[in-house]
C-alpha positions as CSV (number, residue, x, y, z in Angstrom):
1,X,-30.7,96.4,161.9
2,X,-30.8,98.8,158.9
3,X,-31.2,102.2,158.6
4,X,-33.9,104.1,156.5
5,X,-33.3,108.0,156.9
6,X,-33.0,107.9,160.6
7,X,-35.4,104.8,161.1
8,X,-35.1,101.7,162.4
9,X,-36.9,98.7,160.7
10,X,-35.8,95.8,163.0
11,X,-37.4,92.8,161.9
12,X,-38.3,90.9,158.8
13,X,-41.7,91.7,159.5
14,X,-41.0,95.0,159.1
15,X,-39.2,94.8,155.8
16,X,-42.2,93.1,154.7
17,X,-44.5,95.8,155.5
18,X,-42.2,97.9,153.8
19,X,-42.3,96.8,150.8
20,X,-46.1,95.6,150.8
21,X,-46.9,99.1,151.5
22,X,-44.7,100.4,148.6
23,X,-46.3,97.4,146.6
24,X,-49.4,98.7,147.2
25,X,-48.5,102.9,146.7
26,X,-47.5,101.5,143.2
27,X,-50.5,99.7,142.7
28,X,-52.5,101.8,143.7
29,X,-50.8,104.6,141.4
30,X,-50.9,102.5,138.4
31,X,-54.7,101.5,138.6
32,X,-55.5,105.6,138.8
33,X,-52.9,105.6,135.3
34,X,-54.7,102.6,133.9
35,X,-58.0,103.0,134.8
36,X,-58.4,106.1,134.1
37,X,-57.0,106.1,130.4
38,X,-59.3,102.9,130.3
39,X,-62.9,104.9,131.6
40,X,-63.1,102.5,134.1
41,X,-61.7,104.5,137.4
42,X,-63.4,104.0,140.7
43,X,-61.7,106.4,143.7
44,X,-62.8,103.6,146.0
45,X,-59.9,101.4,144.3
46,X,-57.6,104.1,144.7
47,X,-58.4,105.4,148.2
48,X,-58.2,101.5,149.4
49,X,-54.9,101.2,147.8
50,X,-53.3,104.4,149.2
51,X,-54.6,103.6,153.0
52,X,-53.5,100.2,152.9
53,X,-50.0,101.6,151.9
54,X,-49.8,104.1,154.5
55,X,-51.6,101.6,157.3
56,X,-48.2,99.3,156.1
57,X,-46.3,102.3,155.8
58,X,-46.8,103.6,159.7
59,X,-46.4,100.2,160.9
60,X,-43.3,99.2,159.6
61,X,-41.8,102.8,160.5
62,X,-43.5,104.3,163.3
63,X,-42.1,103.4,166.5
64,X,-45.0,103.2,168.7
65,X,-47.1,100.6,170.4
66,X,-50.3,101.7,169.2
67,X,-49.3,101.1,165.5
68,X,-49.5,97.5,165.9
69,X,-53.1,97.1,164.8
70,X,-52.0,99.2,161.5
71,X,-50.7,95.7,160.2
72,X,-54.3,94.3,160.2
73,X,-56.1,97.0,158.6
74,X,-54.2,97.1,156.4
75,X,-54.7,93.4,155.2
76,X,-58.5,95.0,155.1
77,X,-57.5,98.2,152.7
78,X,-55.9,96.2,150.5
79,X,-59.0,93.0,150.3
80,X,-61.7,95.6,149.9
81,X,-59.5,97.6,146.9
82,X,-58.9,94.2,145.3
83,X,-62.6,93.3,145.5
84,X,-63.8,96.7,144.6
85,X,-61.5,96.5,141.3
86,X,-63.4,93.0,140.9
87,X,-66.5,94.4,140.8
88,X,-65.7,98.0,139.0
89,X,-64.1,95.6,136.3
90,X,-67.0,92.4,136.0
91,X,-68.4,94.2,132.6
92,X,-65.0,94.2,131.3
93,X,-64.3,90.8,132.4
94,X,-67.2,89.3,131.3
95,X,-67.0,90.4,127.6
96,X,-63.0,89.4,127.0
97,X,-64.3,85.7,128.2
98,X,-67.0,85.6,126.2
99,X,-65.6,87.0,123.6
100,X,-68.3,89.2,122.7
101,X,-68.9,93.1,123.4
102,X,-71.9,93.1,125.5
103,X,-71.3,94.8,127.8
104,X,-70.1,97.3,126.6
105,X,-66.7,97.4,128.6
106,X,-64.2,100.0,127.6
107,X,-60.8,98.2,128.2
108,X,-58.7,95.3,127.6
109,X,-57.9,93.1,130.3
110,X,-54.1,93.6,130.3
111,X,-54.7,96.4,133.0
112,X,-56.7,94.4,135.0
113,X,-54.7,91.3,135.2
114,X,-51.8,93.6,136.2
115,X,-53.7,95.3,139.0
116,X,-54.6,91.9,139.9
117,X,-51.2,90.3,140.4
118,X,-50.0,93.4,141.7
119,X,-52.7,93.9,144.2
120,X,-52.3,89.9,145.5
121,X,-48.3,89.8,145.9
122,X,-49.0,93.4,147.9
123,X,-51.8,91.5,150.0
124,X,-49.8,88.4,150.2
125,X,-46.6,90.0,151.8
126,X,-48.8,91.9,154.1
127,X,-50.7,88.7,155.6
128,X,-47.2,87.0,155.8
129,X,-45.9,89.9,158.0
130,X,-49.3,89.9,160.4
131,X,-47.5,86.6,161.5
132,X,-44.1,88.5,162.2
133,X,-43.1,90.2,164.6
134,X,-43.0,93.8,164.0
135,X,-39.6,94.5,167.3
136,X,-36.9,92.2,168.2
């Protein structure tokens, strides 16, 4: 059992809510960084980001039954920021493929592919603990 500041995060399934819902405070952070220098910020993205972080957040630290259902949404937060930054980012996506400015997309795609991966390993680690269990 380990101790964060007073609170105890007993199982793995915790720790993995942990750190997805840091995973996902730091994506969500960086897409308002990126996206923003890149004219292509949507608060939607953001907003999803940040409430799936805290939804993690409370589960993994908040020691009370009715928490448990924070774990699933979430799984949902995260899924509709992902797809949100999908579609916020199609124009950008569409001219880098076709190599082409059509568009007229006003970023590169390093940004996005980094949101991407980040967003994915944060949704990832959040299904995986939805199969954990959350107290010994």
């Amino acid at each position: 059992m380990a101790q964060v500041k007073g609170i105890k995060v007993q199982t793995a399934g915790s720790w993995l809510s942990l750190v997805s819902g840091a995973l996902s405070l730091v994506t969500g952070i960086y897409y308002a960084v990126a996206a923003g220098a890149a004219n292509n910020f949507t608060a939607t993205v953001l907003v999803c980001f940040l409430l799936g972080a805290v939804c993690a957040l409370a589960y993994s630290l908040v020691p009370s039954d009715w928490v448990d259902i924070l774990n699933l949404v979430a799984v949902v937060f995260i899924v509709v920021a992902i797809l949100e930054f999908i579609v916020s980012s199609i124009a950008t996506l569409a001219d880098v493929l076709s190599g082409i400015t059509m568009f007229g997309s006003s970023g590169g795609i390093e940004y996005i592919a980094i949101t991407l991966v980040l967003g994915a390993i944060s949704l990832v680690v959040e299904l995986v603990s939805c199969f954990m269990k959350r107290t010994k």
